[in-house]
C-alpha positions as YAML, in Angstrom:
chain: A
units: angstrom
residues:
- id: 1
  name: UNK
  ca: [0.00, 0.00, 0.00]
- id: 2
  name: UNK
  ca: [1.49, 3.23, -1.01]
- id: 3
  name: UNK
  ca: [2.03, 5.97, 1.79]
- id: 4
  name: UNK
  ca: [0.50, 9.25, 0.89]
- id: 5
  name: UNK
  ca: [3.70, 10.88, 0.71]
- id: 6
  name: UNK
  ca: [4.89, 8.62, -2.14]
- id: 7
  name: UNK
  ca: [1.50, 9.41, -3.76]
- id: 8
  name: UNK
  ca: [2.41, 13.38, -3.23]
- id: 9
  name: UNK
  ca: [5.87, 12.89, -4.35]
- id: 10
  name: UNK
  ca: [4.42, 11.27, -7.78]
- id: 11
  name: UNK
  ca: [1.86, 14.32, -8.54]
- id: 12
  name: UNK
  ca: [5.08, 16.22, -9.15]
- id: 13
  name: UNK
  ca: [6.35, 13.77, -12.25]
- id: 14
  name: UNK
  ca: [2.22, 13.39, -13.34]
- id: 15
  name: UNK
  ca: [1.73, 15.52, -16.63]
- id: 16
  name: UNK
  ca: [-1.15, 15.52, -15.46]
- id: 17
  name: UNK
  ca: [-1.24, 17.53, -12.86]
- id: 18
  name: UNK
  ca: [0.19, 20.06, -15.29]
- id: 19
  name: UNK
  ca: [1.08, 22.95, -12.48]
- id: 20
  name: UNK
  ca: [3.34, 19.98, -10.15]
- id: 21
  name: UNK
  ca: [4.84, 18.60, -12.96]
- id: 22
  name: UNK
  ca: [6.20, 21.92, -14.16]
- id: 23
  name: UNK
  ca: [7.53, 22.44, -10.99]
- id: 24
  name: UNK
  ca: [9.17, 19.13, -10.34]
- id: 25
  name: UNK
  ca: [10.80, 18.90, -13.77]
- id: 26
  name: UNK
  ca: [11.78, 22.75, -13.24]
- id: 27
  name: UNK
  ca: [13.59, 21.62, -10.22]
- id: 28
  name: UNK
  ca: [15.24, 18.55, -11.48]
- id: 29
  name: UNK
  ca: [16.74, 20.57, -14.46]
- id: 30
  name: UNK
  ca: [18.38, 22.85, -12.16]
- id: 31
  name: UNK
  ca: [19.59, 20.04, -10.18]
- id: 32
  name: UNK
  ca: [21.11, 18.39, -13.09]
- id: 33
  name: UNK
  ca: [22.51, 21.43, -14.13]
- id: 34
  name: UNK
  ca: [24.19, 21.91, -11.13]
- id: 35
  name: UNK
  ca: [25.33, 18.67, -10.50]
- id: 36
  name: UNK
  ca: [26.87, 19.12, -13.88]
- id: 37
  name: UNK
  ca: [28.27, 22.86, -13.06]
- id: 38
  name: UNK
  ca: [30.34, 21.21, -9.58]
- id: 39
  name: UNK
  ca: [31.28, 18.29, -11.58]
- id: 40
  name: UNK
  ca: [33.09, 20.68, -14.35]
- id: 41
  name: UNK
  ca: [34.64, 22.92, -11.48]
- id: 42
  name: UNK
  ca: [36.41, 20.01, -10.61]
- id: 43
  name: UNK
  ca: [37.05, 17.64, -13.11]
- id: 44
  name: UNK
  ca: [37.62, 20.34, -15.92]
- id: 45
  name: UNK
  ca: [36.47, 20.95, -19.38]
- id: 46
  name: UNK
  ca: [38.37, 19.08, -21.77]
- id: 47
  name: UNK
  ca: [37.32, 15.96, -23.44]
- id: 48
  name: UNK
  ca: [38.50, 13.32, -21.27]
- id: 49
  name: UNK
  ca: [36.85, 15.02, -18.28]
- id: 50
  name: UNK
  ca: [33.82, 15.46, -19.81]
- id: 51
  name: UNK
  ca: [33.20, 12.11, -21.37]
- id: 52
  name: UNK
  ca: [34.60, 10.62, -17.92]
- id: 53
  name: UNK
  ca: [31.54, 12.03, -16.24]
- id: 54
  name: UNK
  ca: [29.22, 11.01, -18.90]
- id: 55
  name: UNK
  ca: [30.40, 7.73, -18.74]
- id: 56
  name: UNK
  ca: [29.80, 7.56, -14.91]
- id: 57
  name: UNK
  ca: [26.56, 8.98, -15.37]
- id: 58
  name: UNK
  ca: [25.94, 6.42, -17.34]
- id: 59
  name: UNK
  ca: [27.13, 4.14, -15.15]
- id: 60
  name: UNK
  ca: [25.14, 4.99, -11.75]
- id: 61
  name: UNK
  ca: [21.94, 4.81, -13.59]
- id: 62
  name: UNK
  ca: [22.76, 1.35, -14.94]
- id: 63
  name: UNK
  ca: [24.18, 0.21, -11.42]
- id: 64
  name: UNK
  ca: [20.62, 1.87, -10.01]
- id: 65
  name: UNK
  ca: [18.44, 0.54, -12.63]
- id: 66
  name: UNK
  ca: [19.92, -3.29, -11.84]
- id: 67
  name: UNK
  ca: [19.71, -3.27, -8.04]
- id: 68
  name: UNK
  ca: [15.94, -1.85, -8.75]
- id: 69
  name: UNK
  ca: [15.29, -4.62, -10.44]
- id: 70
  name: UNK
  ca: [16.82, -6.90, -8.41]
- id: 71
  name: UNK
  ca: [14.80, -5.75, -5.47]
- id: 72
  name: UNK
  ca: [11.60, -6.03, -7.43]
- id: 73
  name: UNK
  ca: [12.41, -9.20, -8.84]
- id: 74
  name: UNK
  ca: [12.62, -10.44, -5.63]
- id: 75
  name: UNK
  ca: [9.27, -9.62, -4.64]
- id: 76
  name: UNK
  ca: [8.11, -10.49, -7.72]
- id: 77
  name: UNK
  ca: [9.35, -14.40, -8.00]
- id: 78
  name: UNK
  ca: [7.82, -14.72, -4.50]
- id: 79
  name: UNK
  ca: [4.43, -15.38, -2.95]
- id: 80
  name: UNK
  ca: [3.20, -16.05, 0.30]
- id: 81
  name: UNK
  ca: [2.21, -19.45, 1.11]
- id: 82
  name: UNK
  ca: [-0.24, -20.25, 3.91]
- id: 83
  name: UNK
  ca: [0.56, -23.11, 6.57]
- id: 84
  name: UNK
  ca: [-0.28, -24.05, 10.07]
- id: 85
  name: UNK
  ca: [2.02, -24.48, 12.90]
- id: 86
  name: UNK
  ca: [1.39, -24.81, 16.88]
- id: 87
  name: UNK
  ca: [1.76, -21.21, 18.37]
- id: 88
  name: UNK
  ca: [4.61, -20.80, 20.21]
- id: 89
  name: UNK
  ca: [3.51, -19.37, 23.90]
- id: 90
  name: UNK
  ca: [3.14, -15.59, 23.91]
- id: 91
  name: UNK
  ca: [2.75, -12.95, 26.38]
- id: 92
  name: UNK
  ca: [-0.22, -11.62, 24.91]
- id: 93
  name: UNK
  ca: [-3.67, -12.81, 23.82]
- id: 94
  name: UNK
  ca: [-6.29, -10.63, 21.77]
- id: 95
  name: UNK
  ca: [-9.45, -12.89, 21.98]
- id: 96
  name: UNK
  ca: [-13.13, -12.11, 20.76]
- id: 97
  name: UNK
  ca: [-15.19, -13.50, 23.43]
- id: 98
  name: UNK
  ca: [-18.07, -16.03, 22.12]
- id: 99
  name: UNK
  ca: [-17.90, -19.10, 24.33]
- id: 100
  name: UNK
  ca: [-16.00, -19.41, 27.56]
- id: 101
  name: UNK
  ca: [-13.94, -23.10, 26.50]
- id: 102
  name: UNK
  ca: [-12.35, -22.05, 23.68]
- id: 103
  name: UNK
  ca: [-10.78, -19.04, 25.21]
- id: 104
  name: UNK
  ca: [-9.91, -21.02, 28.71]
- id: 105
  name: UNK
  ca: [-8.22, -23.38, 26.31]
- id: 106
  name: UNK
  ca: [-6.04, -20.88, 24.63]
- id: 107
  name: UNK
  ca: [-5.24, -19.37, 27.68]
- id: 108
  name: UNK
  ca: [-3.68, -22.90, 28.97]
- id: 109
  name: UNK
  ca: [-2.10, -22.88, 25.77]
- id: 110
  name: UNK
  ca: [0.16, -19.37, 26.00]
- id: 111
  name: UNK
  ca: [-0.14, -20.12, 30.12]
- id: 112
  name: UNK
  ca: [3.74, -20.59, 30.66]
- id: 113
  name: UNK
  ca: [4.52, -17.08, 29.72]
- id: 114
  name: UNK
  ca: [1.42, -14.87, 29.34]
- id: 115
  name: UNK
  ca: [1.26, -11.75, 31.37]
- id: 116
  name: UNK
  ca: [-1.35, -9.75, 29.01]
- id: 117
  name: UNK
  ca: [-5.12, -10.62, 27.72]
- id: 118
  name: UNK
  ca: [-7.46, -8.55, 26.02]
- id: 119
  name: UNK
  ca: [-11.14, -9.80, 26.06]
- id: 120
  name: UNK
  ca: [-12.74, -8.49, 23.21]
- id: 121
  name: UNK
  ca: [-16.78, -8.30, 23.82]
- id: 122
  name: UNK
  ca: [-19.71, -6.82, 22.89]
- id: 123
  name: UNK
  ca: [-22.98, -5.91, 25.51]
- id: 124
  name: UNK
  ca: [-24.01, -9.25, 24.97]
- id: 125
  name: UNK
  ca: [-20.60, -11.07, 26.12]
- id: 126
  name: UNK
  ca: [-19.88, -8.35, 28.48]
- id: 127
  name: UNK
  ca: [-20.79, -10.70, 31.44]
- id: 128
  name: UNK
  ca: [-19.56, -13.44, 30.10]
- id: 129
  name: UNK
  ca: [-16.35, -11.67, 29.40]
- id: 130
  name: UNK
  ca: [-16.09, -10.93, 33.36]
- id: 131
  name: UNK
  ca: [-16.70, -14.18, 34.29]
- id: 132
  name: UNK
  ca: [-13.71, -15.29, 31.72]
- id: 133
  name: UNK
  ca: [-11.59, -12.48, 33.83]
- id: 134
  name: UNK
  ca: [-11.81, -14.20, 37.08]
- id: 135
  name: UNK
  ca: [-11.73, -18.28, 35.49]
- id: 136
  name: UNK
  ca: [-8.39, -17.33, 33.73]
- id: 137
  name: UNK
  ca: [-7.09, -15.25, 36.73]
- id: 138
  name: UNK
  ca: [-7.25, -19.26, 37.98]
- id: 139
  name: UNK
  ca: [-5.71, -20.56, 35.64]
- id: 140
  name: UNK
  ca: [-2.67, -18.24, 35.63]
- id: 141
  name: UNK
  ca: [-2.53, -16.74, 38.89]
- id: 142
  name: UNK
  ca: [0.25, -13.66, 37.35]
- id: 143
  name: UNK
  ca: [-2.76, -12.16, 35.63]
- id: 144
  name: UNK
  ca: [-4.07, -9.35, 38.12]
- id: 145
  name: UNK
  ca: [-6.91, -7.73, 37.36]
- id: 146
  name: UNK
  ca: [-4.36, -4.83, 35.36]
- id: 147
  name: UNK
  ca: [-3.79, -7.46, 33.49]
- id: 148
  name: UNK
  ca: [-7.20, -8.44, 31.77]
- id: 149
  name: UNK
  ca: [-8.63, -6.19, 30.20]
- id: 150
  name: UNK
  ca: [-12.09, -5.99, 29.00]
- id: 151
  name: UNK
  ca: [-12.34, -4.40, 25.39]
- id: 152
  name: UNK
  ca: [-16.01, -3.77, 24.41]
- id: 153
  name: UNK
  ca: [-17.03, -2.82, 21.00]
- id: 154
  name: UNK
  ca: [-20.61, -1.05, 19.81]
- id: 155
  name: UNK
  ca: [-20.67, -2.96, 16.65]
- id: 156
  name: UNK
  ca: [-20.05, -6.64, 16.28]
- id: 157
  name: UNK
  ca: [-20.72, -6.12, 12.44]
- id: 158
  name: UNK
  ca: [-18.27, -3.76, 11.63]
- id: 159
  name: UNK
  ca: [-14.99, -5.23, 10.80]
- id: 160
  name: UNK
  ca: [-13.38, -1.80, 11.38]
- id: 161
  name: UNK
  ca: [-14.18, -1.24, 14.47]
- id: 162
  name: UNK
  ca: [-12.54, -4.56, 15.29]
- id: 163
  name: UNK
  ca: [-9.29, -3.34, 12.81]
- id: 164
  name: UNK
  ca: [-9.25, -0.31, 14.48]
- id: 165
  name: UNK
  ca: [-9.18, -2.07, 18.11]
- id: 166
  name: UNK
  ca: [-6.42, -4.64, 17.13]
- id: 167
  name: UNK
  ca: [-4.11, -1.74, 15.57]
- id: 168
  name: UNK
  ca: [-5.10, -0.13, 19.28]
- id: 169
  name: UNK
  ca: [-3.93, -2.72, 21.22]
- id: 170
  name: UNK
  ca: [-0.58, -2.92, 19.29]
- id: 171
  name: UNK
  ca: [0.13, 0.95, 19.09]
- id: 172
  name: UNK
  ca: [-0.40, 0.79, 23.09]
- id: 173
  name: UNK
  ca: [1.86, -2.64, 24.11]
- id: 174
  name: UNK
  ca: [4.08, -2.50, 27.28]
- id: 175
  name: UNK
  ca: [7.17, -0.83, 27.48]
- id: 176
  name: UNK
  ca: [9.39, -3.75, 25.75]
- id: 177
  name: UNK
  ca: [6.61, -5.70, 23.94]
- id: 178
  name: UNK
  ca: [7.11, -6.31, 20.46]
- id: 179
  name: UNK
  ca: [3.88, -6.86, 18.32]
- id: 180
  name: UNK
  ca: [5.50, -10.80, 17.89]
- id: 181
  name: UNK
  ca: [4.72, -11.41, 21.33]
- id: 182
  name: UNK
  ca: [1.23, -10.61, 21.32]
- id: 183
  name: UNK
  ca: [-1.52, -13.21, 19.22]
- id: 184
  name: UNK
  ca: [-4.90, -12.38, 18.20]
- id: 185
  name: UNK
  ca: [-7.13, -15.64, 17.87]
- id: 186
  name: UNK
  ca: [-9.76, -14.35, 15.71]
- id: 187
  name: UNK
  ca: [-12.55, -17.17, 15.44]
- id: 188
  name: UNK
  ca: [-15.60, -15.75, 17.62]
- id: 189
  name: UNK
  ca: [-18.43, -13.77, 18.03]
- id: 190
  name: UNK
  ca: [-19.65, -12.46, 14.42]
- id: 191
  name: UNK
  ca: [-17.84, -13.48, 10.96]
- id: 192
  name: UNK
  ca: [-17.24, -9.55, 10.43]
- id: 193
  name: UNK
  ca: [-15.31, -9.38, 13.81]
- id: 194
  name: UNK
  ca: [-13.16, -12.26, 12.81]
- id: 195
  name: UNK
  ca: [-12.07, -10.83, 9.23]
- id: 196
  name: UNK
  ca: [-11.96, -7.50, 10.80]
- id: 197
  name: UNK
  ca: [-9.22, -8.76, 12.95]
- id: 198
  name: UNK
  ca: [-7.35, -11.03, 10.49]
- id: 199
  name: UNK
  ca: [-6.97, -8.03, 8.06]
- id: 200
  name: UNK
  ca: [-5.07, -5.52, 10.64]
- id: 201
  name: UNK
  ca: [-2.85, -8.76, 11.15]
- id: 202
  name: UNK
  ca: [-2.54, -9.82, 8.10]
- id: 203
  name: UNK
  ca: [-1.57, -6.13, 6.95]
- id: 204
  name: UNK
  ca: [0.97, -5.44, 9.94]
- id: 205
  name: UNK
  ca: [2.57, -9.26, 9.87]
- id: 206
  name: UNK
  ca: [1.24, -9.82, 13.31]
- id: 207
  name: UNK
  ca: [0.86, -13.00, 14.96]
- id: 208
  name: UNK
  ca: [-3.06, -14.95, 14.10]
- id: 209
  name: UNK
  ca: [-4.54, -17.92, 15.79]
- id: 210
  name: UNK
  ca: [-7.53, -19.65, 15.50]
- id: 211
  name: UNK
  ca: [-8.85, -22.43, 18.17]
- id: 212
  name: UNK
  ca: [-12.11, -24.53, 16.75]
- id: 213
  name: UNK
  ca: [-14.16, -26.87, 18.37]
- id: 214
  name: UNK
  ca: [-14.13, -29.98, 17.11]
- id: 215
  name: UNK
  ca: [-17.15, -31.72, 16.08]
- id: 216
  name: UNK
  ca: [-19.39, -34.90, 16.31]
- id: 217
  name: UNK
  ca: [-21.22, -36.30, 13.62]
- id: 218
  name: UNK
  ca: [-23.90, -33.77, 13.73]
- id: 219
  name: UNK
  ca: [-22.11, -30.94, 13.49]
- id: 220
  name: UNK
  ca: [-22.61, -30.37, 17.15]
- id: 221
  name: UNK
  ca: [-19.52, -28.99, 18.78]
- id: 222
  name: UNK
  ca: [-17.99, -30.79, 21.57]
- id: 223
  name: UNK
  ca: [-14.09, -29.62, 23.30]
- id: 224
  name: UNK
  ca: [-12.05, -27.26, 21.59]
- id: 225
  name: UNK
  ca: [-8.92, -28.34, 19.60]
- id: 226
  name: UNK
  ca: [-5.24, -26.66, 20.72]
- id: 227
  name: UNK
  ca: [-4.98, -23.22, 18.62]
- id: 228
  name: UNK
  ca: [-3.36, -23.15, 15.29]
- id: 229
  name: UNK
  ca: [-1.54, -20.17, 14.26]
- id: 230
  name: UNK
  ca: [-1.24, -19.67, 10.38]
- id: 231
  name: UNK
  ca: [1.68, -18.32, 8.88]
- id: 232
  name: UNK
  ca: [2.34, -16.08, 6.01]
- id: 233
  name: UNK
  ca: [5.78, -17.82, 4.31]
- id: 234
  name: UNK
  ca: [7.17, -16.32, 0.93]
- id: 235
  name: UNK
  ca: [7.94, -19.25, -1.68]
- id: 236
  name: UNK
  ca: [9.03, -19.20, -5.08]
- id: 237
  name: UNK
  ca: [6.17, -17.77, -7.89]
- id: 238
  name: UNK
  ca: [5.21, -21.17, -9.99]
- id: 239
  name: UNK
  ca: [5.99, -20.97, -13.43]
- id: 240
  name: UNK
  ca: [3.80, -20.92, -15.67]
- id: 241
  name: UNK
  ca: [3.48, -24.25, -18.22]
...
């Protein structure tokens, strides 16, 4: 995603934005031209200077336009490929508050190192999300009540709201957290909370889990499975037959 000051910085070389792009190539002229002016003042004027800093004119552009295209080669002959592992403990949990077992369950899971969890509810789950509070508290007896916190939303079918409040929580870590050590386990309360979630991860590189119940014959769910955590991991593009 472009930043808008790379989009500002191209309105200058647009022709179409006729007044910028007069302006920009105004100012690159007299750049070159002075480049030019100190590169005379001390190489000279005779032949051999000049054609020496031709020649390395020549020569930075070709040494630029090669490790451009080496960098976008790069990214271009990769793609990222999506696989499972077992989440490593972390000291933080983001988790949208549906049913109590899954949650208690990934709590166990991170429960050798986790100092931070962030119960994300709505006024529905609010008292459900309390009750969660004091069952983990426990579980993991570190986990004061400083360290729960209750994060209520107004909309459970607004996925930013829920992008917003993920980007919140990891703008706002502990002094010494790195976003790595936090995980957001996105499968709960409304199918717009959980993509809301998975995009500000995805988009940032942050860490996603997912814990499921697993299932009879009827579809009826019984205990939750451990958390997965997918993983974004750059492969070689396929060629094309």
């Amino acid at each position: 995603m472009r930043s808008s000051f790379t989009y500002t910085f191209e309105l200058f070389f647009n022709p179409r934005t006729i007044p910028l792009f007069l302006l920009g190539s105004v100012a690159i002229g007299v750049a070159s031209n002075a480049t030019y002016q100190v590169c005379v003042n001390i190489f000279g004027t005779a032949t051999p200077a000049a054609l020496g800093i031709g020649l390395s004119a020549l020569l930075i552009l070709i040494v630029s336009v090669m490790l451009v295209y080496l960098v976008l080669w790069r990214k271009l002959a990769q793609v990222p490929q999506p696989e499972y592992r077992t989440p490593a403990a972390r000291r933080g949990l983001i988790y949208l508050v549906s049913q109590p077992e899954p949650c208690l369950t990934a709590v166990r899971h991170h429960a050798a190192v986790i100092e931070r969890l962030w119960l994300v509810c709505s006024t529905k789950t609010a008292e459900m999300a309390e009750k969660l509070k004091r069952d983990v508290q426990q579980i993991v007896a570190r986990l004061g009540n400083d360290c729960v916190q209750l994060c209520p939303v107004h909309d459970v079918n607004d996925p930013l709201e829920f992008f917003r409040l993920v980007e919140g929580i990891h703008q706002n870590l502990p002094a010494g957290w790195s976003s790595d050590q936090v995980i957001a386990d996105y499968l709960g309360m409304t199918s717009n909370s959980s993509v809301g979630m998975a995009l500000a991860c995805v988009l940032h590189g942050w860490p996603l889990e997912y814990t499921q119940p697993r299932f009879d014959e009827n579809r009826q769910p019984l205990e939750p499975l451990p958390p997965r955590e997918i993983v974004l991991r750059l492969v070689a593009r396929p060629k094309k037959v």
